[in-house]
N, C-alpha and C positions, 0 to 999 in steps of 0.2 A: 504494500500500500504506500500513497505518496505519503508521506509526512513532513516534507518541507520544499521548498521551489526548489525546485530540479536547477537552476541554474544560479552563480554567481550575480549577484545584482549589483555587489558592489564596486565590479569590474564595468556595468551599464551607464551611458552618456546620461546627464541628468534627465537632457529633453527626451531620450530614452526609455526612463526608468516606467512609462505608466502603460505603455506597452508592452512590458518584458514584465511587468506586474499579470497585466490580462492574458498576456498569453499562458503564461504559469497557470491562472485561475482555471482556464479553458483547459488546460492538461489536469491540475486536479479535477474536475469535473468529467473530463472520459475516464479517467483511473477509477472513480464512484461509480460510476453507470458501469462499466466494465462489473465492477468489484460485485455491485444489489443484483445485476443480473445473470452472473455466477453464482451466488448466493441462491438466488429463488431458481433459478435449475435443480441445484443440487436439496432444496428445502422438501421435505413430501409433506410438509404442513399445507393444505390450499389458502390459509389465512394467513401465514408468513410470506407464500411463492406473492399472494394476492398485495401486498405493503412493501414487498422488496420490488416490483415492479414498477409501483406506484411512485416509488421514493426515486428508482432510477429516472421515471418520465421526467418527475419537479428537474432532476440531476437537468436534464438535455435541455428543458427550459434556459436554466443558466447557464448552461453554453451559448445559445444562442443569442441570452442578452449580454454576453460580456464579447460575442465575435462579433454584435452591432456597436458596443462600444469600440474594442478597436478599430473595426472602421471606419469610426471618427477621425478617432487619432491617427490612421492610416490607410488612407483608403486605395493603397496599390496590392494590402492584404485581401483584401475581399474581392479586385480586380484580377488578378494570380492566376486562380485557375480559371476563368473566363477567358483570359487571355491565351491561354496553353494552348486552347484548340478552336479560338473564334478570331485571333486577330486584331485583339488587343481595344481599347479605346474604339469607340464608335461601331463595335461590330453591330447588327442588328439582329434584336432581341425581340423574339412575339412568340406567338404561340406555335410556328411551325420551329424558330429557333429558339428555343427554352434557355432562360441564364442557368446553368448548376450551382448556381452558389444562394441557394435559397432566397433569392431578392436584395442579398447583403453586399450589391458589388456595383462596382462602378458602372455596369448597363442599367441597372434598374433607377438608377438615379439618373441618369441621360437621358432614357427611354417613358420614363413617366411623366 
């Protein structure tokens, strides 16, 4: 299990630090989800399998609102892999060309 940020912070540029904070956050949060949904696999209780599931979903919530915080603070994080295989800034995004980055990237700000 994580128990402390996986990486040196105190080596991190100050205008750095609140991203290499979030990104930490977003890794303990898959090690949780990872960790409740291992757990209710392995539970034969239905009312434990039922709250370790549960507790993993809340987990993914907070992923999601600390990978839209980052791309605040960095929005060529959430452009990344849109870019890998659409072409970077202004590719175009609809319904026949879907963003993969859940809405959290720099097409879905262009395109809305």
């Amino acid at each position: 299990m994580l128990s402390r940020i996986p990486t040196d912070l105190s080596n991190v540029k100050p205008e750095d630090i609140n991203k290499e904070v979030l990104r930490a956050a977003i890794i303990a949060e898959l090690d949780a989800i990872n960790l409740y949904e291992e757990m209710a696999n392995m539970a034969s209780n239905r009312d434990i399998r039922t709250i370790l599931l549960d507790v993993a979903r809340e987990e993914k919530t907070h992923v999601e609102e600390f990978k839209a915080l980052l791309l605040r603070l960095d929005p060529e994080q959430g452009g990344a892999c849109c870019r890998k295989g659409r072409g970077g800034r202004g590719a175009r995004v609809d319904s026949q060309n879907p963003c993969f980055c859940s809405g959290l990237c720099i097409h879905s700000q262009e395109n809305s």
